[in-house]
N, CA, C and O atoms as a Tripos MOL2 file, in Angstrom:
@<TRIPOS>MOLECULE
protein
  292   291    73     0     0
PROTEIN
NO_CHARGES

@<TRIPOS>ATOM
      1 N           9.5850   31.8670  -17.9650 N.3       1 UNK1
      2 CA          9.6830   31.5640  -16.5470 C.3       1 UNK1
      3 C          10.7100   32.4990  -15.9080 C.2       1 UNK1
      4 O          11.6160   33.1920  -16.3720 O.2       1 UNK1
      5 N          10.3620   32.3280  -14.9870 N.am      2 UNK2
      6 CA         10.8520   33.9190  -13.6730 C.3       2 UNK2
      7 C          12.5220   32.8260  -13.6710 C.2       2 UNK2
      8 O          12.6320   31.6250  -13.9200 O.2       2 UNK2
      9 N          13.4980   33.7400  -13.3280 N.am      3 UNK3
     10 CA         14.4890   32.9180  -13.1990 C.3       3 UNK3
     11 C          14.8400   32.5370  -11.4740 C.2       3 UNK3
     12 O          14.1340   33.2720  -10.7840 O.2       3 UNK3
     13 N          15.7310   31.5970  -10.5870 N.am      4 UNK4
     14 CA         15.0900   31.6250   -9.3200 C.3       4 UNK4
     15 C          14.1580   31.5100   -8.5160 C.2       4 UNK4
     16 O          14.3790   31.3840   -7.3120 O.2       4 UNK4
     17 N          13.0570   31.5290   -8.9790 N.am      5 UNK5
     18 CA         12.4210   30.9620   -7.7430 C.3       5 UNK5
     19 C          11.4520   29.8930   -8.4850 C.2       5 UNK5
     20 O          10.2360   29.8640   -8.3010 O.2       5 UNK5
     21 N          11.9410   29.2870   -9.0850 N.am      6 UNK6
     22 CA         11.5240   27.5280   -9.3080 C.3       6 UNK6
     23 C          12.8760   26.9370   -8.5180 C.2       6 UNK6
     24 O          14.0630   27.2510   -8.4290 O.2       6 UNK6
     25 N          11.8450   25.7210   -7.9130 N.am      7 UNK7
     26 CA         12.9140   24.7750   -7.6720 C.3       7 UNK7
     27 C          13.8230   24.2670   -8.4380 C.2       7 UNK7
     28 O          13.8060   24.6390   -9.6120 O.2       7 UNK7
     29 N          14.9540   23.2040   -7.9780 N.am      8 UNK8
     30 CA         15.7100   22.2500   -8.8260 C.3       8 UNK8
     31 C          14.8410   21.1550   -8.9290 C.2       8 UNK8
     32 O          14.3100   20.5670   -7.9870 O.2       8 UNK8
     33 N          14.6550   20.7690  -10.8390 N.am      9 UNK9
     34 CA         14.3950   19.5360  -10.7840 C.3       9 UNK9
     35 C          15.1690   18.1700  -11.1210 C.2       9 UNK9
     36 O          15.2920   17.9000  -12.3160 O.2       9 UNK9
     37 N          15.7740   17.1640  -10.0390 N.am     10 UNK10
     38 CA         16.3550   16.4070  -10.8560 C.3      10 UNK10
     39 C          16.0130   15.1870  -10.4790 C.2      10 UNK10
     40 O          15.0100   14.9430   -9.8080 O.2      10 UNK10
     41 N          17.0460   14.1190  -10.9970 N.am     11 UNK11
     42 CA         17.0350   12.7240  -11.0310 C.3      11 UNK11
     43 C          17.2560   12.2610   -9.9050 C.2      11 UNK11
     44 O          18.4720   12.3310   -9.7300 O.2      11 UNK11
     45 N          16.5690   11.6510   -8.6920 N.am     12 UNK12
     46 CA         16.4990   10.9960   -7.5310 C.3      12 UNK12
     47 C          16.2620    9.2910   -7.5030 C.2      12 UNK12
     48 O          15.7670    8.6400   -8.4230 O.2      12 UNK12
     49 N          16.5960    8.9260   -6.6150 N.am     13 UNK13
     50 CA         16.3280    7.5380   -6.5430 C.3      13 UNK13
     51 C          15.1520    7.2560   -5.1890 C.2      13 UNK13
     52 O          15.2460    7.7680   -4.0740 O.2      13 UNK13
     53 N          13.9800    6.2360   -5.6860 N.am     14 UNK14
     54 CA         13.2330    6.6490   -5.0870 C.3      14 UNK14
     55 C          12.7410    4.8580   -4.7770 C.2      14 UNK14
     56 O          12.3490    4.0630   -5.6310 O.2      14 UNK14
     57 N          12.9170    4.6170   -3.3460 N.am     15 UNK15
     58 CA         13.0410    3.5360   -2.3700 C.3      15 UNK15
     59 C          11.2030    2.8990   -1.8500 C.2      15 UNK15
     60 O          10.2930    3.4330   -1.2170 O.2      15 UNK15
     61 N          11.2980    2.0810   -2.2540 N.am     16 UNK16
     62 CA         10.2430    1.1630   -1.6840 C.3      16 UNK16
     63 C          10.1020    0.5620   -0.4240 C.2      16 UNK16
     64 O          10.7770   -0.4290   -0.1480 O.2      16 UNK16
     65 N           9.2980    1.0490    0.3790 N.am     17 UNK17
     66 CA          9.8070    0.2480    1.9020 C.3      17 UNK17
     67 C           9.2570   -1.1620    2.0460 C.2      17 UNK17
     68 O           9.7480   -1.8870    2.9120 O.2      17 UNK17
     69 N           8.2540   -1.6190    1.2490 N.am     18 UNK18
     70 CA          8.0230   -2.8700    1.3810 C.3      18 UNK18
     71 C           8.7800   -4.0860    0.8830 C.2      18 UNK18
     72 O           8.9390   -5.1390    1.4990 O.2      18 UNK18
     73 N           9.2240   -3.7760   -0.3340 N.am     19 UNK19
     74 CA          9.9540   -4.7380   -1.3010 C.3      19 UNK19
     75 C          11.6980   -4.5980   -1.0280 C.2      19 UNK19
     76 O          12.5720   -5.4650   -1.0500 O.2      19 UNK19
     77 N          11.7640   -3.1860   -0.7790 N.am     20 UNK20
     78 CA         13.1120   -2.6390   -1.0850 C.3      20 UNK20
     79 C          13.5960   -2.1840   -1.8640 C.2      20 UNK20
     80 O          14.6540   -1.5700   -1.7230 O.2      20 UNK20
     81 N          12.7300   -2.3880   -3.4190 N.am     21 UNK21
     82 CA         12.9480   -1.8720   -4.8310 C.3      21 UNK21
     83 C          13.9010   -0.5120   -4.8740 C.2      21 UNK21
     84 O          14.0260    0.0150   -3.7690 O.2      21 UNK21
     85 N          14.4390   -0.0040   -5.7250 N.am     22 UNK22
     86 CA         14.4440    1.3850   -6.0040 C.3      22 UNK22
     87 C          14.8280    1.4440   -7.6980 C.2      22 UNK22
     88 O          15.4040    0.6750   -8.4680 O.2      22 UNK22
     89 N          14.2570    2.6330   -7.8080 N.am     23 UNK23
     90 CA         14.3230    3.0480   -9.0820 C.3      23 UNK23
     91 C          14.4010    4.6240   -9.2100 C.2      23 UNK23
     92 O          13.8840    5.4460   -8.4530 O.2      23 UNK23
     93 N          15.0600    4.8270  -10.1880 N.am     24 UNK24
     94 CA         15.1590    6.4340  -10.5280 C.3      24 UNK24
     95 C          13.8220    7.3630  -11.4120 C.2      24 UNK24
     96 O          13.5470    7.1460  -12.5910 O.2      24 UNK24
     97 N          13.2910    8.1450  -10.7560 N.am     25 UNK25
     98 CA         12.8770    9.4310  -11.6710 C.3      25 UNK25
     99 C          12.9510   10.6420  -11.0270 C.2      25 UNK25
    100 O          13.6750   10.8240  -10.0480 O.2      25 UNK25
    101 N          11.9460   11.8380  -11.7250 N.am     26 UNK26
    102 CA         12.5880   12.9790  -11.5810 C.3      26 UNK26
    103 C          11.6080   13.9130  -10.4470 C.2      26 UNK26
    104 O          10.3900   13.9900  -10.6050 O.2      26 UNK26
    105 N          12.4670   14.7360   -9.0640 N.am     27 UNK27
    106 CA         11.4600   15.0170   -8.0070 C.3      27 UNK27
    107 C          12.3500   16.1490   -7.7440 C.2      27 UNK27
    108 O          13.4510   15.9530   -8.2590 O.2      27 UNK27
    109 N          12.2500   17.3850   -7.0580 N.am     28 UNK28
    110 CA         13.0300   18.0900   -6.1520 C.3      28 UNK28
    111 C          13.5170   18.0100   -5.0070 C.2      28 UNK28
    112 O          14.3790   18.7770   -4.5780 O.2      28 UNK28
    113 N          12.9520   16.9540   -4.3100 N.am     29 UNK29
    114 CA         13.1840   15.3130   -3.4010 C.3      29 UNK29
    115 C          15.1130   15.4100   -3.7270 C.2      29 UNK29
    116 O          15.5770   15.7940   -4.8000 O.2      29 UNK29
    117 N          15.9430   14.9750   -2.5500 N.am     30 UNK30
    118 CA         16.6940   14.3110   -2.9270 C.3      30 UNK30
    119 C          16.5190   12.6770   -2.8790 C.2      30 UNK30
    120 O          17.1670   11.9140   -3.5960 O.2      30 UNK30
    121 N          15.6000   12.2950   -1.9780 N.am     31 UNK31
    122 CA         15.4930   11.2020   -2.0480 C.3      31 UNK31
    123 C          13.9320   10.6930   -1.6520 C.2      31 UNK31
    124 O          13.4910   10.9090   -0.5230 O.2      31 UNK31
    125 N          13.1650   10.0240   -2.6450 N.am     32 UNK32
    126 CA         11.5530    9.5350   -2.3110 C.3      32 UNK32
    127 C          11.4680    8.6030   -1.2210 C.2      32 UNK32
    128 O          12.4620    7.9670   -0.8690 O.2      32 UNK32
    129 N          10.4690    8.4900   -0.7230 N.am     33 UNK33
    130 CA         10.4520    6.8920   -0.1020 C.3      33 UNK33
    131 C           8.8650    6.3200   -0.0590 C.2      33 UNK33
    132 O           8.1920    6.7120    0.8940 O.2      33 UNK33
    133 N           8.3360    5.5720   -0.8700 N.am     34 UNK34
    134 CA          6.7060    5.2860   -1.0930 C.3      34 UNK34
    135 C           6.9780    3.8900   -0.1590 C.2      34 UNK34
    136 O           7.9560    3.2920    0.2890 O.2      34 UNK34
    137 N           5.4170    3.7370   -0.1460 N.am     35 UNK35
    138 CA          4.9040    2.7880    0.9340 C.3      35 UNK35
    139 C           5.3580    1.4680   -0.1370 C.2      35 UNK35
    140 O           6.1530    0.6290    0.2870 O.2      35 UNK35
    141 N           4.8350    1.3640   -1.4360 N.am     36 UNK36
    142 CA          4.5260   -0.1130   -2.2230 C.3      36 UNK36
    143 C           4.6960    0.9430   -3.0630 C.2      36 UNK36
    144 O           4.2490    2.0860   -2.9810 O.2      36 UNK36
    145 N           5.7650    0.1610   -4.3140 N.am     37 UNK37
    146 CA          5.5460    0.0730   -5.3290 C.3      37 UNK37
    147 C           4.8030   -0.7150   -6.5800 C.2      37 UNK37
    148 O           3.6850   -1.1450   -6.2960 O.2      37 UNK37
    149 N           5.2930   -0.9730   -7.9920 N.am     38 UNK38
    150 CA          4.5400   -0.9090   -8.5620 C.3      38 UNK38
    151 C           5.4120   -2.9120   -9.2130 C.2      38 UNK38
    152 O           4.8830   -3.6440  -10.0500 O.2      38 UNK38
    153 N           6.1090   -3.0680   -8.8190 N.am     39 UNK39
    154 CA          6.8990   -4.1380   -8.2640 C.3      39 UNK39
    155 C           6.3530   -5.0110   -7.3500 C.2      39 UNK39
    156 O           6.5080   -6.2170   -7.5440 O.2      39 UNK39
    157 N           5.5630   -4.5080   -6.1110 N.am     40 UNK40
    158 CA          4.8060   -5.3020   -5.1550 C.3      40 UNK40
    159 C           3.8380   -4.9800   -4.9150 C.2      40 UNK40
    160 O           3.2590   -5.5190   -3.9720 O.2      40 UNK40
    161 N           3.1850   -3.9030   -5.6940 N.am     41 UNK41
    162 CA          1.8700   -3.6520   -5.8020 C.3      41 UNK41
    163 C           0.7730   -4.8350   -5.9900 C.2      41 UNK41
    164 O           0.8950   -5.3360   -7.1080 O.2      41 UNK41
    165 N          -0.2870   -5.4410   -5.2030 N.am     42 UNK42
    166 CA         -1.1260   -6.2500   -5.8250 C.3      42 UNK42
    167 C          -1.7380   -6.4180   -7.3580 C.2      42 UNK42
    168 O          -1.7000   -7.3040   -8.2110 O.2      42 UNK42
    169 N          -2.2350   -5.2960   -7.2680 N.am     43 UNK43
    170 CA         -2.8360   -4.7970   -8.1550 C.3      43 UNK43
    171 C          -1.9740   -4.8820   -9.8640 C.2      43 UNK43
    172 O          -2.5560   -5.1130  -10.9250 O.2      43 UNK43
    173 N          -0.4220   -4.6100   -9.6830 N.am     44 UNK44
    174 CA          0.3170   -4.7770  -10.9690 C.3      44 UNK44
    175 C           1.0230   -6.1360  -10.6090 C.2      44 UNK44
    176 O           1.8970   -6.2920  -11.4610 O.2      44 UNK44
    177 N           1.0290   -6.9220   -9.9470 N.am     45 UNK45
    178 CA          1.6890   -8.0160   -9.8850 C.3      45 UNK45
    179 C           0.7140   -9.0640  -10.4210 C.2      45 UNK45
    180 O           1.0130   -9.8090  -11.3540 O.2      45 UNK45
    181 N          -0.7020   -9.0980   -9.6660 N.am     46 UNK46
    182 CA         -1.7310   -9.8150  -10.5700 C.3      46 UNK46
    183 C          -1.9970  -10.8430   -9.4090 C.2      46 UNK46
    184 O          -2.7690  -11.7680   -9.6600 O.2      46 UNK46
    185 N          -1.3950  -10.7600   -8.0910 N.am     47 UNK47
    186 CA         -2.0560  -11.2200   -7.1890 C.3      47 UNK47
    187 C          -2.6810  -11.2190   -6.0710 C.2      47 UNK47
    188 O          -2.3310  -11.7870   -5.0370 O.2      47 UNK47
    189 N          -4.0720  -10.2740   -6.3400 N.am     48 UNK48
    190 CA         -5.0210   -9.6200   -5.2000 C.3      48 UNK48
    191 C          -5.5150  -10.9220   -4.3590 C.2      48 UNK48
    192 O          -5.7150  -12.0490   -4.8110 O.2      48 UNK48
    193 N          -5.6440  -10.5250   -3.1690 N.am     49 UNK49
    194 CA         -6.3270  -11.1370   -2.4830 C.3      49 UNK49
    195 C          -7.1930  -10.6360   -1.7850 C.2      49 UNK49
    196 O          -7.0930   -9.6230   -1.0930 O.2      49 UNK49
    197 N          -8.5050  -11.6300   -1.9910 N.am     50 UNK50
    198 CA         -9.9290  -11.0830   -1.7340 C.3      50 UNK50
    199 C         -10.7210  -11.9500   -0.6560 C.2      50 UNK50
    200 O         -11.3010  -12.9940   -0.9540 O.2      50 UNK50
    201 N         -10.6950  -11.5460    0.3040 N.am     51 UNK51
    202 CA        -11.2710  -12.2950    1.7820 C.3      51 UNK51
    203 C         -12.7150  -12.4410    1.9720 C.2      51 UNK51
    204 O         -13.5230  -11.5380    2.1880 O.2      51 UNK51
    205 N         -12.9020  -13.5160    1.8790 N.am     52 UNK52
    206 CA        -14.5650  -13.7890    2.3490 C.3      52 UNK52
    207 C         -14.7610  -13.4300    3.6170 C.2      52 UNK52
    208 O         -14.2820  -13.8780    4.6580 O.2      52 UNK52
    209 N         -15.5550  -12.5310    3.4010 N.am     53 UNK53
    210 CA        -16.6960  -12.2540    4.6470 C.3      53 UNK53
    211 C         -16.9960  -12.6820    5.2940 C.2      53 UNK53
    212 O         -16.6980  -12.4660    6.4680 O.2      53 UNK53
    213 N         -17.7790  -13.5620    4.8760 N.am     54 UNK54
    214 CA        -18.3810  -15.0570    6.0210 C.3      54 UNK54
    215 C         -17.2260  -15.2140    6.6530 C.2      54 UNK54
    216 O         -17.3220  -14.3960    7.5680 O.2      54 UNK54
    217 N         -16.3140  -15.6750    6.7460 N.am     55 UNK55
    218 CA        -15.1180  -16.3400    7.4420 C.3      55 UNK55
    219 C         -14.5400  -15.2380    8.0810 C.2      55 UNK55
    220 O         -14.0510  -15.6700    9.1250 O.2      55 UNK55
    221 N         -14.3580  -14.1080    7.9930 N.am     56 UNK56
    222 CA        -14.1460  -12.9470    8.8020 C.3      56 UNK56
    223 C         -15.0980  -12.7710    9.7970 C.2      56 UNK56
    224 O         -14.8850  -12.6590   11.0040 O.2      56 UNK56
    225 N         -16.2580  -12.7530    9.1600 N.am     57 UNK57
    226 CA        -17.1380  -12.3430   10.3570 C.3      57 UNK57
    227 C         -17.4130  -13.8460   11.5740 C.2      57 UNK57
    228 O         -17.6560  -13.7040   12.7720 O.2      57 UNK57
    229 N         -17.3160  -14.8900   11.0140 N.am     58 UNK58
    230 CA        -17.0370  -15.7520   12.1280 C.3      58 UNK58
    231 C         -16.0730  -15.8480   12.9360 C.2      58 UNK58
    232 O         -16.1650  -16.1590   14.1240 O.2      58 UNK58
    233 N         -14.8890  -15.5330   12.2150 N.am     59 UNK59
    234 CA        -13.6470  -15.3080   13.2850 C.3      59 UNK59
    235 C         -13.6890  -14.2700   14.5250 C.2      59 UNK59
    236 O         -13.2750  -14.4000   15.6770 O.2      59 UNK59
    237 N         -14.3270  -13.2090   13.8890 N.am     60 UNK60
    238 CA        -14.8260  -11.9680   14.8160 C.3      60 UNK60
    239 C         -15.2870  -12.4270   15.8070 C.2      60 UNK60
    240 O         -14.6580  -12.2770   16.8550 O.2      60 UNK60
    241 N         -17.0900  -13.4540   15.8060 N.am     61 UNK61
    242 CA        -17.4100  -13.7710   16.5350 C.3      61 UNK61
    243 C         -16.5660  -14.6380   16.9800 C.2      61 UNK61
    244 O         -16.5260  -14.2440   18.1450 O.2      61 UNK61
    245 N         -15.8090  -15.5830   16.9440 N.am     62 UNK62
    246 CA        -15.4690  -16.6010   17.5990 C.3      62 UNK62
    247 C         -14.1710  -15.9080   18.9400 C.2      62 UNK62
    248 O         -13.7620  -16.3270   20.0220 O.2      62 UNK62
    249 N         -13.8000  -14.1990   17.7610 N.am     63 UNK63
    250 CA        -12.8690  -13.5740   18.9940 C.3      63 UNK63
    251 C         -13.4300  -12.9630   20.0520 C.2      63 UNK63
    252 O         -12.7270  -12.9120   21.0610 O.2      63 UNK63
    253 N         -14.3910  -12.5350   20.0950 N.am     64 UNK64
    254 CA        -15.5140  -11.8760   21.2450 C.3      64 UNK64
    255 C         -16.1600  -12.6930   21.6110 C.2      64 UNK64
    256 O         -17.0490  -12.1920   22.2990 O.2      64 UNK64
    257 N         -16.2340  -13.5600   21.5660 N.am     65 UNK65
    258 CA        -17.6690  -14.6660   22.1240 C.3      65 UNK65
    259 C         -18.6710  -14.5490   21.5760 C.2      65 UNK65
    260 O         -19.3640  -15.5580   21.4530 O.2      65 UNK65
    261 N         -19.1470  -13.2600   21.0270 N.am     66 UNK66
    262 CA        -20.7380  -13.2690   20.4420 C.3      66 UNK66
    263 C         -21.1590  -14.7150   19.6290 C.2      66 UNK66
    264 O         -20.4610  -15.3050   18.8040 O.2      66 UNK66
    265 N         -22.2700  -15.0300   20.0290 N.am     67 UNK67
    266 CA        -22.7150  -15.7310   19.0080 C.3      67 UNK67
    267 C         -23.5780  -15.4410   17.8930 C.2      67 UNK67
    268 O         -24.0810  -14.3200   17.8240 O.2      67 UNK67
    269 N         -23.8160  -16.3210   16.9960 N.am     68 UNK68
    270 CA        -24.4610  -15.8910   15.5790 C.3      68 UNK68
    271 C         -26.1610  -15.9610   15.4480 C.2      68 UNK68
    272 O         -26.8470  -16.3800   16.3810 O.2      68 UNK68
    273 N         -26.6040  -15.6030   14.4640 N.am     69 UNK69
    274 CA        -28.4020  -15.1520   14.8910 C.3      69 UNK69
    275 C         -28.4060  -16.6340   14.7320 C.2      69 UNK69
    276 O         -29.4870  -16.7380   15.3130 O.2      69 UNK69
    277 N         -28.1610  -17.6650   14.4860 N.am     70 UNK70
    278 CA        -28.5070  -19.0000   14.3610 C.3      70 UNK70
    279 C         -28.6930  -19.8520   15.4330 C.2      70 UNK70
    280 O         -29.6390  -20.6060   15.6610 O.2      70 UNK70
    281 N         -27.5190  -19.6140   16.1680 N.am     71 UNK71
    282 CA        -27.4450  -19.7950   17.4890 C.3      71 UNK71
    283 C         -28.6510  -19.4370   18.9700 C.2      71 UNK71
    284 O         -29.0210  -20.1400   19.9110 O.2      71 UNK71
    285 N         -29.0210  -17.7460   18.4780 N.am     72 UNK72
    286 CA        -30.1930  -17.2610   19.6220 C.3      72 UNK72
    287 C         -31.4160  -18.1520   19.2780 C.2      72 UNK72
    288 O         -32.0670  -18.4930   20.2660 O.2      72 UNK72
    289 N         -31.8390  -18.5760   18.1300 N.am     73 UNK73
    290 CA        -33.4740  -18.5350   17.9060 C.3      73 UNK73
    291 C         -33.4730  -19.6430   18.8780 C.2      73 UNK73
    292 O         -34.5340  -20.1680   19.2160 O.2      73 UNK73
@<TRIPOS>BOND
     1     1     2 1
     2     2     3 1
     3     3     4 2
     4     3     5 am
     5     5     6 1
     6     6     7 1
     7     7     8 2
     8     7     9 am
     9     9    10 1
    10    10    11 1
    11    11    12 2
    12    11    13 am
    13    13    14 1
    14    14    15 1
    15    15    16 2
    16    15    17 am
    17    17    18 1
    18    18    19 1
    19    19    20 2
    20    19    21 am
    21    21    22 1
    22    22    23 1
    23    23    24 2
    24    23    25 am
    25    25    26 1
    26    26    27 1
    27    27    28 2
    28    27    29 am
    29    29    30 1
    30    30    31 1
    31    31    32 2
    32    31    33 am
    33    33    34 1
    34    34    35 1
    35    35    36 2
    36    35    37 am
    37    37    38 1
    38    38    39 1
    39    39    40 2
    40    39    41 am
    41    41    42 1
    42    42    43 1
    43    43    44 2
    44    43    45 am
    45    45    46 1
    46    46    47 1
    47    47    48 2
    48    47    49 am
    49    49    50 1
    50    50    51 1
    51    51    52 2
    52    51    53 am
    53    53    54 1
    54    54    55 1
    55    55    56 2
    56    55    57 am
    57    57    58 1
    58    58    59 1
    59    59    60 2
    60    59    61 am
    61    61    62 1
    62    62    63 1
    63    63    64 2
    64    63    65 am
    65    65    66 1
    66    66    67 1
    67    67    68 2
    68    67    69 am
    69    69    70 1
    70    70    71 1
    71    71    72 2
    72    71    73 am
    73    73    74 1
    74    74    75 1
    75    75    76 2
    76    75    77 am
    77    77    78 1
    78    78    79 1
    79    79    80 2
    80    79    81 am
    81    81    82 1
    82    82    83 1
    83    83    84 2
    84    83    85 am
    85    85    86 1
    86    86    87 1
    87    87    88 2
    88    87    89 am
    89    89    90 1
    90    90    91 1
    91    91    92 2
    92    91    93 am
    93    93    94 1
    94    94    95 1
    95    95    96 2
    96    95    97 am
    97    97    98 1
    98    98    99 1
    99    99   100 2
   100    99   101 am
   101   101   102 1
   102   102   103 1
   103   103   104 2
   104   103   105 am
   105   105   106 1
   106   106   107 1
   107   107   108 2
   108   107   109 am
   109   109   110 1
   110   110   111 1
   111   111   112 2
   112   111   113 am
   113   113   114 1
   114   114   115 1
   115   115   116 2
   116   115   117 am
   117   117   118 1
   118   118   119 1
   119   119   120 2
   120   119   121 am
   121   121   122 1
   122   122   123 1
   123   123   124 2
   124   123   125 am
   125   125   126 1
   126   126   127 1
   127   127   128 2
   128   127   129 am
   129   129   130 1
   130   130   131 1
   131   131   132 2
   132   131   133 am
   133   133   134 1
   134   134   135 1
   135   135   136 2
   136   135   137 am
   137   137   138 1
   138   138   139 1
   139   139   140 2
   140   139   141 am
   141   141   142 1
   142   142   143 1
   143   143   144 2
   144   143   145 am
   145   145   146 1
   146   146   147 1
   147   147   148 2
   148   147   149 am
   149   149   150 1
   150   150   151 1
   151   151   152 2
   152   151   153 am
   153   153   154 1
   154   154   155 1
   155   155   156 2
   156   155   157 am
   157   157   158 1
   158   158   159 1
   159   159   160 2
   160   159   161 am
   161   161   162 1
   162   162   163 1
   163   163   164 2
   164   163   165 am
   165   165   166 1
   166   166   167 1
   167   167   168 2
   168   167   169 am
   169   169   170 1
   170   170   171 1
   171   171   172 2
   172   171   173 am
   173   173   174 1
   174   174   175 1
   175   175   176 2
   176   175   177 am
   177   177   178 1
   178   178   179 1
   179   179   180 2
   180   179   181 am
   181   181   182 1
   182   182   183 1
   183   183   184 2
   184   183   185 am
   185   185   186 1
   186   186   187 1
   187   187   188 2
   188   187   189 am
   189   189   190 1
   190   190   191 1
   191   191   192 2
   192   191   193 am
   193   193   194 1
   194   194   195 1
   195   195   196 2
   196   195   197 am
   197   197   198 1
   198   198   199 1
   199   199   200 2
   200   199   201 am
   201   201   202 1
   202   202   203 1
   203   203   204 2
   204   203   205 am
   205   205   206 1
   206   206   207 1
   207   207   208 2
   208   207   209 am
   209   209   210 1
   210   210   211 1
   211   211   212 2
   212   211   213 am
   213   213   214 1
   214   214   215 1
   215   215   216 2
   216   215   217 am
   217   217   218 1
   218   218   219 1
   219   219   220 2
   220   219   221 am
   221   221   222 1
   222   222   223 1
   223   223   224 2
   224   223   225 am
   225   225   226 1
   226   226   227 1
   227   227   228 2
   228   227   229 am
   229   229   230 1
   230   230   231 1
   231   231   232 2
   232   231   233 am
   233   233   234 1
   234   234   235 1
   235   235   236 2
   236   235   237 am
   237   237   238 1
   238   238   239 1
   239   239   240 2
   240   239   241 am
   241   241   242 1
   242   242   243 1
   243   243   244 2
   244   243   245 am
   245   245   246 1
   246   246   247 1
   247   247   248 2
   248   247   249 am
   249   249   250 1
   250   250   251 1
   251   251   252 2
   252   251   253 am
   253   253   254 1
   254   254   255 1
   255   255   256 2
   256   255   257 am
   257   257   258 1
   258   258   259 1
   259   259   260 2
   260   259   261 am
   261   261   262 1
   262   262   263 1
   263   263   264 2
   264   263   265 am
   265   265   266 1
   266   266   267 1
   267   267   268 2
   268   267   269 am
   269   269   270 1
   270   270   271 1
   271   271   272 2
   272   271   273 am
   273   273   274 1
   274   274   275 1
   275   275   276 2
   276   275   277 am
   277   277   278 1
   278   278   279 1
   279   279   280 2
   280   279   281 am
   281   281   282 1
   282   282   283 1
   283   283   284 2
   284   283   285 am
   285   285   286 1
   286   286   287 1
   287   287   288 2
   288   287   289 am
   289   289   290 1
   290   290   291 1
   291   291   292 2
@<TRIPOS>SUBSTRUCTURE
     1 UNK1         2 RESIDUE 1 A UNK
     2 UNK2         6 RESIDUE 1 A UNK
     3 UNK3        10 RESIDUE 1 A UNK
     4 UNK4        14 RESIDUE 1 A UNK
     5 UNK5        18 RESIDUE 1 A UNK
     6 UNK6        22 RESIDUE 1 A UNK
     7 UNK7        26 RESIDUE 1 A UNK
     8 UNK8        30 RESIDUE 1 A UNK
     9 UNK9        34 RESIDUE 1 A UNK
    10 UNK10       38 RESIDUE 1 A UNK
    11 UNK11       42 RESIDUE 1 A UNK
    12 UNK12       46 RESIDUE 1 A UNK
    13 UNK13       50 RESIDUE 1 A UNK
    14 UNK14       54 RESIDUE 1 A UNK
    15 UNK15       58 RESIDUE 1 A UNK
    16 UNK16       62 RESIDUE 1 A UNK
    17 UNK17       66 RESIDUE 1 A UNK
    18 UNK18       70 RESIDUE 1 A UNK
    19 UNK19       74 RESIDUE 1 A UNK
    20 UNK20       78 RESIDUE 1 A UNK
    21 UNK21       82 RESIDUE 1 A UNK
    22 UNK22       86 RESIDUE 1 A UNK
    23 UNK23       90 RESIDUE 1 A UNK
    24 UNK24       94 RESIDUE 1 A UNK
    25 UNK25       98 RESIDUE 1 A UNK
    26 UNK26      102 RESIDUE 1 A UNK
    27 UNK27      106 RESIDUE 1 A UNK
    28 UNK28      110 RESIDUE 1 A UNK
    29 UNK29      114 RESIDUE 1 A UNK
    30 UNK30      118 RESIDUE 1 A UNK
    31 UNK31      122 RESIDUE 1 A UNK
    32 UNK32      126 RESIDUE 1 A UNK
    33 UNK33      130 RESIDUE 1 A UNK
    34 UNK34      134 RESIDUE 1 A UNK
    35 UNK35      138 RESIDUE 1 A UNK
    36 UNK36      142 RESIDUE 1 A UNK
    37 UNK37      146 RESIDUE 1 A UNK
    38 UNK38      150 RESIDUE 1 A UNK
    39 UNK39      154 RESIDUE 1 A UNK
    40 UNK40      158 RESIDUE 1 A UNK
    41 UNK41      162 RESIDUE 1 A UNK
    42 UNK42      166 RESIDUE 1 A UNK
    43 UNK43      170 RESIDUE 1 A UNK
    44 UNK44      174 RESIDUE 1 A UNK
    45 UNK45      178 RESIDUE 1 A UNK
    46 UNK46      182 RESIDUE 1 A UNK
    47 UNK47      186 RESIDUE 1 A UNK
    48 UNK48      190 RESIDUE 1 A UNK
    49 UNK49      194 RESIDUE 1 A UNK
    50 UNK50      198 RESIDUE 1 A UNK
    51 UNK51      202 RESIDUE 1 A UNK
    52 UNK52      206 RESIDUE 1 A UNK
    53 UNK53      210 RESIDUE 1 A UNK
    54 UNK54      214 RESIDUE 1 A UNK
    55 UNK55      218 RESIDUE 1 A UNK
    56 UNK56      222 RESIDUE 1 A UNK
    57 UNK57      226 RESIDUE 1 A UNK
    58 UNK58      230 RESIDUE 1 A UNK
    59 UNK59      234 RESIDUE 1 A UNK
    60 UNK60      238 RESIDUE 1 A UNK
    61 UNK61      242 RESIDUE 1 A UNK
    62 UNK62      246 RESIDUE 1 A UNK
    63 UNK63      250 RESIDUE 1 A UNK
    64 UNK64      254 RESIDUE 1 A UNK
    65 UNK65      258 RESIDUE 1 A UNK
    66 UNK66      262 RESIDUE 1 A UNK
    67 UNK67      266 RESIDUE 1 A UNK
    68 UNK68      270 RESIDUE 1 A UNK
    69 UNK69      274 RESIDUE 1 A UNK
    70 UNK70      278 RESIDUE 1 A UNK
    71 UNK71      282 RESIDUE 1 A UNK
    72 UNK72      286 RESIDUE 1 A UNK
    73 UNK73      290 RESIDUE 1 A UNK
């Protein structure tokens, strides 16, 4: 490797804006900042939440007024 013109790589602390978490690894960053970590991640915490449709799409209608094909016939 060429000497100089690589960056510095070092040890940063790197901030969660949802949770607040932080933890250290290695970036040319002095400092990270991610949306979700892996701490409040759904997905690694083990509690996804999965929204029925039906009940979305009635709320929709019930926010616009439309009514449902059940309703026209």
């Amino acid at each position: 490797m060429k000497k100089g013109i690589h960056p510095d790589y070092k040890t940063v602390t790197y901030r969660c804006t949802t949770c607040g978490n932080t933890f250290e690894g290695g970036s040319t960053l002095d400092e990270v900042v991610v949306d979700t970590c892996s701490n409040c991640h759904p997905f690694y915490t083990g509690k996804k939440k999965r929204g029925k449709a039906a009940g979305r799409v009635e709320r929709f209608n019930q926010r616009y007024g439309r009514k449902s094909d059940e309703d026209e016939e």
